[in-house]
mmCIF file as Biopython writes it, N, C-alpha, C and O atoms, coordinates in Angstrom:
data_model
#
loop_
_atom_site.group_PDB
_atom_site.id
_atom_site.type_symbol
_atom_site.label_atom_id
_atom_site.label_alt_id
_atom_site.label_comp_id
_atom_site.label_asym_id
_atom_site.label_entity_id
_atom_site.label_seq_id
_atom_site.pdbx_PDB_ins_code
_atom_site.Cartn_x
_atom_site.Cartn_y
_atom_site.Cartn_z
_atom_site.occupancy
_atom_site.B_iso_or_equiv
_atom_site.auth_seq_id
_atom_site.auth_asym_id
_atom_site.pdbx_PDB_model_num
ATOM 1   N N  . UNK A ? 1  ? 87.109  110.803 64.430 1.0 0.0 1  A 1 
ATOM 2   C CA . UNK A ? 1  ? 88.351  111.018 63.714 1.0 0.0 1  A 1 
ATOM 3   C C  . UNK A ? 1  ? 89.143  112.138 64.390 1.0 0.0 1  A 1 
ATOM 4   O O  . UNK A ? 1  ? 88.632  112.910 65.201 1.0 0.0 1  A 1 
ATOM 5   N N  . UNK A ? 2  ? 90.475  112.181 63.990 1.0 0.0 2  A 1 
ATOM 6   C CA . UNK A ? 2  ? 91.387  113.086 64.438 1.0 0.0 2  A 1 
ATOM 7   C C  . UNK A ? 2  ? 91.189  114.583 64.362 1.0 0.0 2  A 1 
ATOM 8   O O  . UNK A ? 2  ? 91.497  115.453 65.177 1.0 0.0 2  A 1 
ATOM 9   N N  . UNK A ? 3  ? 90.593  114.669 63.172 1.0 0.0 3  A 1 
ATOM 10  C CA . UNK A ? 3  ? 90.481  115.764 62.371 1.0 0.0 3  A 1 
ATOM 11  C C  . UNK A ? 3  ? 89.343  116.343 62.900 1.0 0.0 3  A 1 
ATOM 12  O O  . UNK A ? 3  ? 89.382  117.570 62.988 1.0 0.0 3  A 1 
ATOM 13  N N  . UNK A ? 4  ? 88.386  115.810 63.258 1.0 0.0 4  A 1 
ATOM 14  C CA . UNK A ? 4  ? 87.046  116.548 63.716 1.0 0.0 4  A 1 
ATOM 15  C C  . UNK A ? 4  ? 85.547  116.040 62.921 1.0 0.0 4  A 1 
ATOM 16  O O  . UNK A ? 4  ? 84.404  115.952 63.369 1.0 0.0 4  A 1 
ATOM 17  N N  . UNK A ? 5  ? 86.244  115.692 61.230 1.0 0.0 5  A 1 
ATOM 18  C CA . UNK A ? 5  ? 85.276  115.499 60.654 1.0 0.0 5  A 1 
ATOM 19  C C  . UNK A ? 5  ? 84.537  114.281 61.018 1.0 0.0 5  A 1 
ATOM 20  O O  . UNK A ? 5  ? 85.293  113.329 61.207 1.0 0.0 5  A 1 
ATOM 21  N N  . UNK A ? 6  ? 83.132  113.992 61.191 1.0 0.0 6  A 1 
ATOM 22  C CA . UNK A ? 6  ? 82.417  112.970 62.018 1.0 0.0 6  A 1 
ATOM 23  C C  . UNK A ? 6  ? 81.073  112.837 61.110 1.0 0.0 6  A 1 
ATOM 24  O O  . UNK A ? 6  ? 80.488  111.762 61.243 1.0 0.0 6  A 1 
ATOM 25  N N  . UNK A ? 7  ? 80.587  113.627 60.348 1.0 0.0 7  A 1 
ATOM 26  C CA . UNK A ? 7  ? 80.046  113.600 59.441 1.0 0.0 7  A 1 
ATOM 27  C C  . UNK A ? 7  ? 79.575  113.307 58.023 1.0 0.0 7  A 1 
ATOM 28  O O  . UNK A ? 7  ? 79.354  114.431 57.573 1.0 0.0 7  A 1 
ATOM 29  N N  . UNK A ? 8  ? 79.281  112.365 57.012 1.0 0.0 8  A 1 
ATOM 30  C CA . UNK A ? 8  ? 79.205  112.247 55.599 1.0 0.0 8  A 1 
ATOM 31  C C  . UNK A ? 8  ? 79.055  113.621 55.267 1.0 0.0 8  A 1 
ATOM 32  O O  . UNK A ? 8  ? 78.083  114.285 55.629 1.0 0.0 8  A 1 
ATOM 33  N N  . UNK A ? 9  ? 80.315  114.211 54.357 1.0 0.0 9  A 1 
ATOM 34  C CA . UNK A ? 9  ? 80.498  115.429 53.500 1.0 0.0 9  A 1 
ATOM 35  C C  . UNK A ? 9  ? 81.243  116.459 54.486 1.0 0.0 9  A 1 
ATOM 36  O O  . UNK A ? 9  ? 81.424  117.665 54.323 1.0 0.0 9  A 1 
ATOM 37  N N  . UNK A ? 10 ? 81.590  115.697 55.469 1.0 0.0 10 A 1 
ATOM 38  C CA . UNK A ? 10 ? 82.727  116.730 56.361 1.0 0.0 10 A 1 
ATOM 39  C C  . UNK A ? 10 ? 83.842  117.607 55.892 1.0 0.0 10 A 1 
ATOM 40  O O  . UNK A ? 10 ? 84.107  118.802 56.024 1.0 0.0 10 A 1 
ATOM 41  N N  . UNK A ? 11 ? 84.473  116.456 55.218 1.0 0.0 11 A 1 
ATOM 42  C CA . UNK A ? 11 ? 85.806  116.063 54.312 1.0 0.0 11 A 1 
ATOM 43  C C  . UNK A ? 11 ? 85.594  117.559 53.446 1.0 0.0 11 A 1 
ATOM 44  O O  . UNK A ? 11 ? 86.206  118.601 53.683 1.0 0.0 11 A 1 
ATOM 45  N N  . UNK A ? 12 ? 84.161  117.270 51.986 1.0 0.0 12 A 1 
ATOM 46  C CA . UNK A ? 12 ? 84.318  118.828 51.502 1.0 0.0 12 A 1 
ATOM 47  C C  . UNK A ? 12 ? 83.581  119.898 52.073 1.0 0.0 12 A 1 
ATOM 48  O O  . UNK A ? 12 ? 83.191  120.821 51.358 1.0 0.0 12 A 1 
ATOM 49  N N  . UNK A ? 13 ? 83.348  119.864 53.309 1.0 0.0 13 A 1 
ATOM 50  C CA . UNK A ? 13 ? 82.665  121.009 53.516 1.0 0.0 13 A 1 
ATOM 51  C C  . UNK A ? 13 ? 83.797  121.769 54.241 1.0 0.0 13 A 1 
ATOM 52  O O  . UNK A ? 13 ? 83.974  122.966 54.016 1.0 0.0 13 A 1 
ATOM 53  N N  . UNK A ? 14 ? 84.391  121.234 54.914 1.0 0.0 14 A 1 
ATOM 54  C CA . UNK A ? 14 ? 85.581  122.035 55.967 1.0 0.0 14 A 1 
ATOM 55  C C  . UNK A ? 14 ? 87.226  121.549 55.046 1.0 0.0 14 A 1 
ATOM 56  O O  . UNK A ? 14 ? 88.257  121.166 55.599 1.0 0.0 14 A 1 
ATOM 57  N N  . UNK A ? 15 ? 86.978  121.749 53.384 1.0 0.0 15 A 1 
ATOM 58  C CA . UNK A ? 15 ? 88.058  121.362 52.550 1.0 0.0 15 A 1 
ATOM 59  C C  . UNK A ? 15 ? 89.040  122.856 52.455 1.0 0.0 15 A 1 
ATOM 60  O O  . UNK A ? 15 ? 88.359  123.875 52.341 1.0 0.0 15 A 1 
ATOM 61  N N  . UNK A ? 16 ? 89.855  122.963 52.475 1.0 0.0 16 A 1 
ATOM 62  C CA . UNK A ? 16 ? 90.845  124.063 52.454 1.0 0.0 16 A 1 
ATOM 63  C C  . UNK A ? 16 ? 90.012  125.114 51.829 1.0 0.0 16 A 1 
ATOM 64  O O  . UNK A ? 16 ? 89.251  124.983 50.870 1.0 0.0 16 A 1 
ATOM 65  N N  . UNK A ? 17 ? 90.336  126.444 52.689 1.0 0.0 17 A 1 
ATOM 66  C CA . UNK A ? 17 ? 89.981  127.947 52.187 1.0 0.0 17 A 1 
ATOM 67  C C  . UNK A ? 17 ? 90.961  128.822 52.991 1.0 0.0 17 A 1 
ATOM 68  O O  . UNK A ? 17 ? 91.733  128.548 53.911 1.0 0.0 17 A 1 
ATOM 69  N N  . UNK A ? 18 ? 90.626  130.164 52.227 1.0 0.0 18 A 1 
ATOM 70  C CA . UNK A ? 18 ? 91.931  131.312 52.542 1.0 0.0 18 A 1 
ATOM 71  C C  . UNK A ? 18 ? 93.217  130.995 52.437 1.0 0.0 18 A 1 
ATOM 72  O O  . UNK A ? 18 ? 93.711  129.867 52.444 1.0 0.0 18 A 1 
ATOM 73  N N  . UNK A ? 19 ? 93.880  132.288 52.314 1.0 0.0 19 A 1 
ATOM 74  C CA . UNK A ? 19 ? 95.341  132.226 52.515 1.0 0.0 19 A 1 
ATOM 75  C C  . UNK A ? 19 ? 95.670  130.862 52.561 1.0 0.0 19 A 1 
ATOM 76  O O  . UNK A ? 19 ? 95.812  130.285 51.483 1.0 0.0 19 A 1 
ATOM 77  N N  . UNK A ? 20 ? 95.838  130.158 53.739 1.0 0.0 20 A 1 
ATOM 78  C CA . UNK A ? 20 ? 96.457  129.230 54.518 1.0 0.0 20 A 1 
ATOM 79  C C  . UNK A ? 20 ? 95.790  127.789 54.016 1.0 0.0 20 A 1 
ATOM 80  O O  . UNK A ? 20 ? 96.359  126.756 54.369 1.0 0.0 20 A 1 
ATOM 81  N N  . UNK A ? 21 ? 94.824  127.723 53.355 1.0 0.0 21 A 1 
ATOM 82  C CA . UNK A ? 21 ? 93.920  126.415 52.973 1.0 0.0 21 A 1 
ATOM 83  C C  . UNK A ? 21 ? 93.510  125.938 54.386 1.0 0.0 21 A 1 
ATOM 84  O O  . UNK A ? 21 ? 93.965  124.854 54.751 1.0 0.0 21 A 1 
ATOM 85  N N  . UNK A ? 22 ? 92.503  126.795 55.428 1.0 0.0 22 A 1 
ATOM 86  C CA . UNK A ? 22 ? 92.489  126.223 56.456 1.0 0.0 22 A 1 
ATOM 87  C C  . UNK A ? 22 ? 91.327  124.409 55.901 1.0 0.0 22 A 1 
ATOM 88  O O  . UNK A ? 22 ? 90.600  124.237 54.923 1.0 0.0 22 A 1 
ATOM 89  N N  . UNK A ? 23 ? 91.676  123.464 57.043 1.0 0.0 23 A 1 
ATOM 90  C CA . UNK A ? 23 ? 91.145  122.690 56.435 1.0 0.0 23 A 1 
ATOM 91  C C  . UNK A ? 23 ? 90.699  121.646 57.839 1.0 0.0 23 A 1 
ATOM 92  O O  . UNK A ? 23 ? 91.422  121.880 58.807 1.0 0.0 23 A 1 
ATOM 93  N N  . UNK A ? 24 ? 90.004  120.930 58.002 1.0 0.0 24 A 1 
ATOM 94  C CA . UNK A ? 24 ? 89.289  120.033 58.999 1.0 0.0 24 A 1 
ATOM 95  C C  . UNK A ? 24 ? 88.379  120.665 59.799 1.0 0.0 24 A 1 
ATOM 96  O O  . UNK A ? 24 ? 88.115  121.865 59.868 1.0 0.0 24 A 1 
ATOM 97  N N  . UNK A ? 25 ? 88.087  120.064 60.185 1.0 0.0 25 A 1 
ATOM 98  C CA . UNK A ? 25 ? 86.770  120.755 61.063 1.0 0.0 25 A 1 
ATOM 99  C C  . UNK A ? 25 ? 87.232  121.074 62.158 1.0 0.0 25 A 1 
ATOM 100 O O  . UNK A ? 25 ? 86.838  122.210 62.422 1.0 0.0 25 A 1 
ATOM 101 N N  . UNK A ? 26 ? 88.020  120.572 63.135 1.0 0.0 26 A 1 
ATOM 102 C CA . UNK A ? 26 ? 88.932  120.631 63.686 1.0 0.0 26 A 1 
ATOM 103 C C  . UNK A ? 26 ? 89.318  122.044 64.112 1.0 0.0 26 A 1 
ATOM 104 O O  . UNK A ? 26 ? 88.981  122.550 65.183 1.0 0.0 26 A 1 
ATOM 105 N N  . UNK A ? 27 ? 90.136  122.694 63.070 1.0 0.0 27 A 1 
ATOM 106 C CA . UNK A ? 27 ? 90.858  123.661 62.528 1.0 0.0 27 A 1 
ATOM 107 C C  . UNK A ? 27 ? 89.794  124.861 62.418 1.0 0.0 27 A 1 
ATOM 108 O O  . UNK A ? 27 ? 89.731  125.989 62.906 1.0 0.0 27 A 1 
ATOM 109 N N  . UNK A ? 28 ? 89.068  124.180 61.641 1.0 0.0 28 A 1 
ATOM 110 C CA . UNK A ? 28 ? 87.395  125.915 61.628 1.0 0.0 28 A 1 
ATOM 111 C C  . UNK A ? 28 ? 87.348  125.858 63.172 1.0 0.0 28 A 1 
ATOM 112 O O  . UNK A ? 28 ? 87.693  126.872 63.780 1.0 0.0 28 A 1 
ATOM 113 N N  . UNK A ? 29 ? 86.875  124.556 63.993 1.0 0.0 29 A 1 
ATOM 114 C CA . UNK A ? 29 ? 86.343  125.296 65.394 1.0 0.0 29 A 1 
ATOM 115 C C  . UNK A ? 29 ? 87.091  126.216 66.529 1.0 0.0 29 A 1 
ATOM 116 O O  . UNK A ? 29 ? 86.662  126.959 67.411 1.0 0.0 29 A 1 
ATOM 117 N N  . UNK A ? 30 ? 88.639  125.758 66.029 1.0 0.0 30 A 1 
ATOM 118 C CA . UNK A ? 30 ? 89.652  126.535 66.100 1.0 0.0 30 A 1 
ATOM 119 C C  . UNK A ? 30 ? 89.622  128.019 65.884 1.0 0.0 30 A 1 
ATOM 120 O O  . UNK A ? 30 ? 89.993  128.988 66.546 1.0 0.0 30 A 1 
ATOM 121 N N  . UNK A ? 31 ? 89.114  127.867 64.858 1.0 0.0 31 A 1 
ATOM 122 C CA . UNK A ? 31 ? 89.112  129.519 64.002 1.0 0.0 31 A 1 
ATOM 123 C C  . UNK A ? 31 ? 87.882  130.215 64.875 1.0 0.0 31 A 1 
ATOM 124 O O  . UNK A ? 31 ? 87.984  131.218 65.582 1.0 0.0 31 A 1 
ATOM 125 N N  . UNK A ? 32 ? 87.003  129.624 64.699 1.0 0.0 32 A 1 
ATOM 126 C CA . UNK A ? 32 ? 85.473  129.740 65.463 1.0 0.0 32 A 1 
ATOM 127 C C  . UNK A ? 32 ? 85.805  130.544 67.032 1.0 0.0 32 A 1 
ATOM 128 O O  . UNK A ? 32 ? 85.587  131.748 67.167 1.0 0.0 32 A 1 
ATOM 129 N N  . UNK A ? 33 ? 86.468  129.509 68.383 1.0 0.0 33 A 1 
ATOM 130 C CA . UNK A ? 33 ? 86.789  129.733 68.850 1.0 0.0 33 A 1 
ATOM 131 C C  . UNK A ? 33 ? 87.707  131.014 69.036 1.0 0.0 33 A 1 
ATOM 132 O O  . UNK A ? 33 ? 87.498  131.768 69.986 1.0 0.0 33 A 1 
ATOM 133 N N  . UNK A ? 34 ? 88.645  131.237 68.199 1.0 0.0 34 A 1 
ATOM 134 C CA . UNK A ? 34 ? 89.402  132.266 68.430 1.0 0.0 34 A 1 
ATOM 135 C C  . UNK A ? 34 ? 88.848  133.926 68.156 1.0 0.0 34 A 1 
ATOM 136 O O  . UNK A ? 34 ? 89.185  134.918 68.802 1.0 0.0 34 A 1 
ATOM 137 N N  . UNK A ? 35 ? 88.144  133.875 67.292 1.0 0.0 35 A 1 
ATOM 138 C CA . UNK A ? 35 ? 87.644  135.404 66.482 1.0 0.0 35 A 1 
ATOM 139 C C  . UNK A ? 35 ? 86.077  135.211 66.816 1.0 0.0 35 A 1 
ATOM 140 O O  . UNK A ? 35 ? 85.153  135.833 66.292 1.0 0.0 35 A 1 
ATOM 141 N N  . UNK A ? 36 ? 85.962  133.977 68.033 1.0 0.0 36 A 1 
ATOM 142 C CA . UNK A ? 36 ? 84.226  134.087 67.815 1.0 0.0 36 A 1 
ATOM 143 C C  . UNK A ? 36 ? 82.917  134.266 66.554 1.0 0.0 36 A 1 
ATOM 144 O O  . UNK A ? 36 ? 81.718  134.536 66.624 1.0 0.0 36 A 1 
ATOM 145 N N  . UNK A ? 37 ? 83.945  133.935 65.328 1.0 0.0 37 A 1 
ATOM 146 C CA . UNK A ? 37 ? 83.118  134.114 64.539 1.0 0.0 37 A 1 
ATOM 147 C C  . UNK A ? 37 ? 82.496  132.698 64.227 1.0 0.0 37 A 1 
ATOM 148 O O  . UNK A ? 37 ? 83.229  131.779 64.592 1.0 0.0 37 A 1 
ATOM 149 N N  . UNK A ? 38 ? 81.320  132.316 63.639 1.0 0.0 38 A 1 
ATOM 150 C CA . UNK A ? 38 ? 81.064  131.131 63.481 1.0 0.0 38 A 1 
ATOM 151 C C  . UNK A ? 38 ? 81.496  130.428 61.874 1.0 0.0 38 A 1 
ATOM 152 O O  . UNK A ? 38 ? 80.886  130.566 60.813 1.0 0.0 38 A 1 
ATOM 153 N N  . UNK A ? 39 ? 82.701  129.686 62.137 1.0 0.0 39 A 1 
ATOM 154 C CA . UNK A ? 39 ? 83.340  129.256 60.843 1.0 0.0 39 A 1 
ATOM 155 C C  . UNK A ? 39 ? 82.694  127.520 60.680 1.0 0.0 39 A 1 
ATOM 156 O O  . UNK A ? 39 ? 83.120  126.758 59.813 1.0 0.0 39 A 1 
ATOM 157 N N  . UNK A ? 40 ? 81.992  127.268 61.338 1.0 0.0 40 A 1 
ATOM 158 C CA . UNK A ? 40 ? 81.715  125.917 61.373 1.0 0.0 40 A 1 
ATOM 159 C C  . UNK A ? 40 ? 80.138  125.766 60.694 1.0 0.0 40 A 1 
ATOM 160 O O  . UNK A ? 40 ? 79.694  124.756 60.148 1.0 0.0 40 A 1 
ATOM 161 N N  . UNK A ? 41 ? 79.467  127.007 60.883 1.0 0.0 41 A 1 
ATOM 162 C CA . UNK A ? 41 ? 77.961  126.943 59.969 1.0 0.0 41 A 1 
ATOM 163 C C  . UNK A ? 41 ? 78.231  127.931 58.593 1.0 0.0 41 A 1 
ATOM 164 O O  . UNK A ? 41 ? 77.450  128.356 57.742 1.0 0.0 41 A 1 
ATOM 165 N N  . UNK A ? 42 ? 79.230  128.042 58.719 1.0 0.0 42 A 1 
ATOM 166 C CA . UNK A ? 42 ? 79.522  129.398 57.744 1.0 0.0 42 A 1 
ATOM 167 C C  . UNK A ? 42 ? 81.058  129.299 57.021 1.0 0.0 42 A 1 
ATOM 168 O O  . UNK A ? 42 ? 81.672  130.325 56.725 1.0 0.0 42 A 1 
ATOM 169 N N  . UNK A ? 43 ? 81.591  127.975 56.780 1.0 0.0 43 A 1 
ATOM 170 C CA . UNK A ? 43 ? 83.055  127.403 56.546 1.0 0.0 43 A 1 
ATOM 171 C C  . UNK A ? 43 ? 83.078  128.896 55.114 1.0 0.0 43 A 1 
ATOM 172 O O  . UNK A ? 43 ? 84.270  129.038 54.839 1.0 0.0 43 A 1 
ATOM 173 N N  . UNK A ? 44 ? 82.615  129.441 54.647 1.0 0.0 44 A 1 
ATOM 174 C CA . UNK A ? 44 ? 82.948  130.149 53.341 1.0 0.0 44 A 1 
ATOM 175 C C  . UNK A ? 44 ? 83.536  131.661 54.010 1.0 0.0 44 A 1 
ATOM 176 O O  . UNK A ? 44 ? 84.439  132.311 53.483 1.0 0.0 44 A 1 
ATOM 177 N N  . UNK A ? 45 ? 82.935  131.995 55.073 1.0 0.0 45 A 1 
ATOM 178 C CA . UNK A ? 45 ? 83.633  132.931 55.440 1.0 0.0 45 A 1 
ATOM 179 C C  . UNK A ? 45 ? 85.208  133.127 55.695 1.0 0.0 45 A 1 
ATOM 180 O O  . UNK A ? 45 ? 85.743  134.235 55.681 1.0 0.0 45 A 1 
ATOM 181 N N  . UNK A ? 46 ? 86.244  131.284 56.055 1.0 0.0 46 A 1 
ATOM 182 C CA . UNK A ? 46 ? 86.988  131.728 56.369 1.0 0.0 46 A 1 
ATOM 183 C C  . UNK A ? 46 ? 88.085  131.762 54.675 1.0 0.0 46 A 1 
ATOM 184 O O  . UNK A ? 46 ? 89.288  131.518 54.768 1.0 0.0 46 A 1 
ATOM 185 N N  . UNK A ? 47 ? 87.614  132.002 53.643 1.0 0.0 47 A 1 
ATOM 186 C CA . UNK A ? 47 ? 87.775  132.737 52.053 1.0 0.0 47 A 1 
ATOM 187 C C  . UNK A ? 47 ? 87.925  133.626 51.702 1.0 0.0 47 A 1 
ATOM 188 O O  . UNK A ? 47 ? 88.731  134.000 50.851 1.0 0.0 47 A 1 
ATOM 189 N N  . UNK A ? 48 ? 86.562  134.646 52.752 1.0 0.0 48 A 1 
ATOM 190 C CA . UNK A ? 48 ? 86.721  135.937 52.869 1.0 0.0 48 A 1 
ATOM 191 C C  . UNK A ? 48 ? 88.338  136.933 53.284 1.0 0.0 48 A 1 
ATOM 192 O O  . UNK A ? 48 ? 88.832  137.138 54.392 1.0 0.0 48 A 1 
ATOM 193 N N  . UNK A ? 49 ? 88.720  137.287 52.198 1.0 0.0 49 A 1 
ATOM 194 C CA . UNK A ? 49 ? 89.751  138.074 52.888 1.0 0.0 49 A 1 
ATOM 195 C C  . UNK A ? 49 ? 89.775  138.950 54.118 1.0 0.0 49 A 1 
ATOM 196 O O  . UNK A ? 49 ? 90.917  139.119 54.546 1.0 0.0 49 A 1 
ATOM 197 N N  . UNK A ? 50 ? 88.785  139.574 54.824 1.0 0.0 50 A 1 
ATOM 198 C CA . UNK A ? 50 ? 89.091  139.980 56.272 1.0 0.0 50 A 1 
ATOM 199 C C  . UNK A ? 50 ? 88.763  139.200 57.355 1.0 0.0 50 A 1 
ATOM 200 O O  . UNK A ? 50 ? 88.483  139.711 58.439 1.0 0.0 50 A 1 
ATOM 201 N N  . UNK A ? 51 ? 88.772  137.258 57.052 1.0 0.0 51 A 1 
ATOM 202 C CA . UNK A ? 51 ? 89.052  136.722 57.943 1.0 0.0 51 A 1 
ATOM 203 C C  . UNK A ? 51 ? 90.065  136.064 57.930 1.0 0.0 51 A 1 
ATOM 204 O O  . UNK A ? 51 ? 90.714  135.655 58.892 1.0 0.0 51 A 1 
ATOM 205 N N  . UNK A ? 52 ? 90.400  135.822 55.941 1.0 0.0 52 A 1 
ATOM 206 C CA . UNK A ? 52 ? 91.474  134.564 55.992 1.0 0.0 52 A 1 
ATOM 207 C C  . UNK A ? 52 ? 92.933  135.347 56.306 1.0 0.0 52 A 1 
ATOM 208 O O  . UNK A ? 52 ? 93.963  134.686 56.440 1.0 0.0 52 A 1 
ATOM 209 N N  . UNK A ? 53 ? 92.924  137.137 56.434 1.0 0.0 53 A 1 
ATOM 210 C CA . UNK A ? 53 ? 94.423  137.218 56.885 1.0 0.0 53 A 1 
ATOM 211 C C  . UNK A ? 53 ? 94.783  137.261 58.081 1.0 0.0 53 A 1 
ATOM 212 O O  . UNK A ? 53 ? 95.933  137.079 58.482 1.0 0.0 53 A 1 
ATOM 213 N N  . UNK A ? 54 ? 93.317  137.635 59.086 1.0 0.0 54 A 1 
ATOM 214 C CA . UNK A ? 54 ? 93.446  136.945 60.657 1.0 0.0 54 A 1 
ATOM 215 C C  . UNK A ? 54 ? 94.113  135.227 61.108 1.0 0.0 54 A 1 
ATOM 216 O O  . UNK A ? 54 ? 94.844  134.811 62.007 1.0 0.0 54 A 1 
ATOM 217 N N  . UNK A ? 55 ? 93.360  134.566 59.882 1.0 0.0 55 A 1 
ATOM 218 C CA . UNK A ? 55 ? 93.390  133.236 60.127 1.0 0.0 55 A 1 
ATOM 219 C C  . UNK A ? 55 ? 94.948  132.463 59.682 1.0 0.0 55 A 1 
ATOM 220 O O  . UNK A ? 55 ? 95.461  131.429 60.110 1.0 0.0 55 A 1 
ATOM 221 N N  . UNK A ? 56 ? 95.444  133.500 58.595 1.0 0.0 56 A 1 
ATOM 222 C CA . UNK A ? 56 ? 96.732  133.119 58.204 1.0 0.0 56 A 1 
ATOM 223 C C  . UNK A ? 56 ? 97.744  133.865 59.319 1.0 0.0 56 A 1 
ATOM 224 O O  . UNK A ? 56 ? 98.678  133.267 59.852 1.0 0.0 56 A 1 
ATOM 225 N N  . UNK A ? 57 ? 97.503  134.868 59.508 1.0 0.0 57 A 1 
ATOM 226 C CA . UNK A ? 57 ? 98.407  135.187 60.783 1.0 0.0 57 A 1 
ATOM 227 C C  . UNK A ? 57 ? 98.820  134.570 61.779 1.0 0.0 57 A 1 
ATOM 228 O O  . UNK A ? 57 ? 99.933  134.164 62.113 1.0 0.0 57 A 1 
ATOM 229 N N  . UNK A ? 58 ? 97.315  134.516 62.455 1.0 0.0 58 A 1 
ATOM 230 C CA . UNK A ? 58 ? 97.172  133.059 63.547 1.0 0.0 58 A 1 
ATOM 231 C C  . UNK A ? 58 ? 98.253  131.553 63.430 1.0 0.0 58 A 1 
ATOM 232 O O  . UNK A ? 58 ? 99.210  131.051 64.020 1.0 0.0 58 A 1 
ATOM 233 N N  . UNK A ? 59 ? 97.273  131.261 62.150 1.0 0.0 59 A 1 
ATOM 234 C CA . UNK A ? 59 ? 98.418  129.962 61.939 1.0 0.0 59 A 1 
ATOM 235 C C  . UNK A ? 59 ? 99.847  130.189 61.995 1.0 0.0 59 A 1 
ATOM 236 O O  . UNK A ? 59 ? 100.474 129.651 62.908 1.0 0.0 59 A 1 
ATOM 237 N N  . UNK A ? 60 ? 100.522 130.997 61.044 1.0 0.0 60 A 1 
ATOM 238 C CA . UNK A ? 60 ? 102.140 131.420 61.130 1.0 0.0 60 A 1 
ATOM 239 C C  . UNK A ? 60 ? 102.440 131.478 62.271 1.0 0.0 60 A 1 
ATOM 240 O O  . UNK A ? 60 ? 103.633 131.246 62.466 1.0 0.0 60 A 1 
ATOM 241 N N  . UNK A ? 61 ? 101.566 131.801 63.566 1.0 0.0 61 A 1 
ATOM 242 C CA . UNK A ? 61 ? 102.138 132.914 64.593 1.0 0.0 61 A 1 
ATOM 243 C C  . UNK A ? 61 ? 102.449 131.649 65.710 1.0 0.0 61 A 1 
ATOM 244 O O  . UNK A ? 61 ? 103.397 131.603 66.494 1.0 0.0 61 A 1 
ATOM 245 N N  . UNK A ? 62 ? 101.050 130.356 65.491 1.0 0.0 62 A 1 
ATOM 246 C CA . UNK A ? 62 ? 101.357 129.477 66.353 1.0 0.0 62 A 1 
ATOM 247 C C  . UNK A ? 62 ? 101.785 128.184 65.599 1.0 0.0 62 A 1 
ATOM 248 O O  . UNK A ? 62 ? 102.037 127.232 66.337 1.0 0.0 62 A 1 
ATOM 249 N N  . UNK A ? 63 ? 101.923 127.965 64.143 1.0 0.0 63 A 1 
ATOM 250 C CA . UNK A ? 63 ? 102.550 126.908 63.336 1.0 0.0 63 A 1 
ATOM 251 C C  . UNK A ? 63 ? 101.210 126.281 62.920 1.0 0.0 63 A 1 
ATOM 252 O O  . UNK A ? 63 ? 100.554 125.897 63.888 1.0 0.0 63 A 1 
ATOM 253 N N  . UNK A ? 64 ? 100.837 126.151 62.132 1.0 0.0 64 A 1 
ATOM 254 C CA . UNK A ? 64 ? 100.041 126.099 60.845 1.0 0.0 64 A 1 
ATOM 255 C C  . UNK A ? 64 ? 99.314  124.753 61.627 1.0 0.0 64 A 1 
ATOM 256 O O  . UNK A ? 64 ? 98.129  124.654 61.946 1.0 0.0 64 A 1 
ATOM 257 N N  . UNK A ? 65 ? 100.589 123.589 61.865 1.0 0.0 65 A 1 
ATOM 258 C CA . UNK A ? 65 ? 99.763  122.424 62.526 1.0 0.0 65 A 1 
ATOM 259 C C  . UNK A ? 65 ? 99.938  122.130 64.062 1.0 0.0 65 A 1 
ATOM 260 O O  . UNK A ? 65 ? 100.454 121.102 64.501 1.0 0.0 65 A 1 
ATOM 261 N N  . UNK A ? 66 ? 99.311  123.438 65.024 1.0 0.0 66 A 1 
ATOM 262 C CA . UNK A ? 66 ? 99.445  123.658 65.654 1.0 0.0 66 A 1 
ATOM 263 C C  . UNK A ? 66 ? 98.073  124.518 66.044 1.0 0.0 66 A 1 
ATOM 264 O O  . UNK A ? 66 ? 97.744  124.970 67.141 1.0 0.0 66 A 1 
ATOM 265 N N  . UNK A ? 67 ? 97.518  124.572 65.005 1.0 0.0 67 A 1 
ATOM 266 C CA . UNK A ? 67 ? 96.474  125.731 65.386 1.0 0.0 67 A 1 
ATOM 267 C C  . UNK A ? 67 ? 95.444  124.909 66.151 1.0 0.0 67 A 1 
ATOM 268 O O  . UNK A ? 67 ? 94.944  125.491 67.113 1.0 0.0 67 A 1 
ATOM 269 N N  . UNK A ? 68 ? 95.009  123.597 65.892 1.0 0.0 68 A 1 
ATOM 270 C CA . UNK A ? 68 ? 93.991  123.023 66.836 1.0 0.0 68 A 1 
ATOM 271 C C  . UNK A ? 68 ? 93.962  123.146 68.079 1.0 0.0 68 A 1 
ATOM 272 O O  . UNK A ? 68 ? 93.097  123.651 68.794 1.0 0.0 68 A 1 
ATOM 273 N N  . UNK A ? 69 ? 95.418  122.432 68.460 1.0 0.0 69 A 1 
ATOM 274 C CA . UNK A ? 69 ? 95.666  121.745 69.638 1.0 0.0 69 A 1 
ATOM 275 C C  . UNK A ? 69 ? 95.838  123.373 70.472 1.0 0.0 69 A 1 
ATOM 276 O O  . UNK A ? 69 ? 95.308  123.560 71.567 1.0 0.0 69 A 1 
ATOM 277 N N  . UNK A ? 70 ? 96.504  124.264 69.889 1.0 0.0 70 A 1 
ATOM 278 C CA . UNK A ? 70 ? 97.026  125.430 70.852 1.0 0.0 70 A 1 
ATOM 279 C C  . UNK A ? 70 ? 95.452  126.012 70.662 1.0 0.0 70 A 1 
ATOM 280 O O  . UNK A ? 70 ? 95.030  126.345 71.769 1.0 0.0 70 A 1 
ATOM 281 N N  . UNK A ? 71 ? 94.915  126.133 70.088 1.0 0.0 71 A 1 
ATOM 282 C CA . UNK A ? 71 ? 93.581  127.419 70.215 1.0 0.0 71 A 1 
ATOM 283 C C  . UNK A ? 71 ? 92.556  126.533 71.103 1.0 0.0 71 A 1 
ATOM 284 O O  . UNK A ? 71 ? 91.961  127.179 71.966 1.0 0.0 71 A 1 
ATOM 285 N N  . UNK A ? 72 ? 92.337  125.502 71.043 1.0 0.0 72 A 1 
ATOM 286 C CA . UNK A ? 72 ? 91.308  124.760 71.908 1.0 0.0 72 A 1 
ATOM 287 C C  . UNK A ? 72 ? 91.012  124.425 73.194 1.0 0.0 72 A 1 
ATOM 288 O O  . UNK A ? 72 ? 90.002  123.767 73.444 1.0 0.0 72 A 1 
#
């Protein structure tokens, strides 16, 4: 799929969190990638407020649906 999700329970596991509702799997490895943090075994961290205002920044900074394709 487009999105990343490839998995049964993809859909709610990588379902919108933080600020921004980051959402697809896609989008976490994105996040993952960028701050090196691991958002893809650990999708609850990006909820946490001292990642989701990195992660909402990010998005604004490169356009919300934009964050895959530009961070990857």
């Amino acid at each position: 799929m487009l999105n990343g999700n490839t998995l049964q329970g993809d859909g709610y596991k990588y379902r919108g969190r933080g600020l921004v509702q980051l959402t697809w799997k896609n989008n976490y490895q994105a996040a993952t990638n960028y701050f090196n943090i691991d958002f893809i075994n650990n999708p609850d961290k990006a909820s946490e407020y001292g990642y989701a205002v990195p992660i909402m920044i990010l998005a604004k900074i490169l356009d919300s649906a934009c964050l895959y394709k530009c961070v990857i």
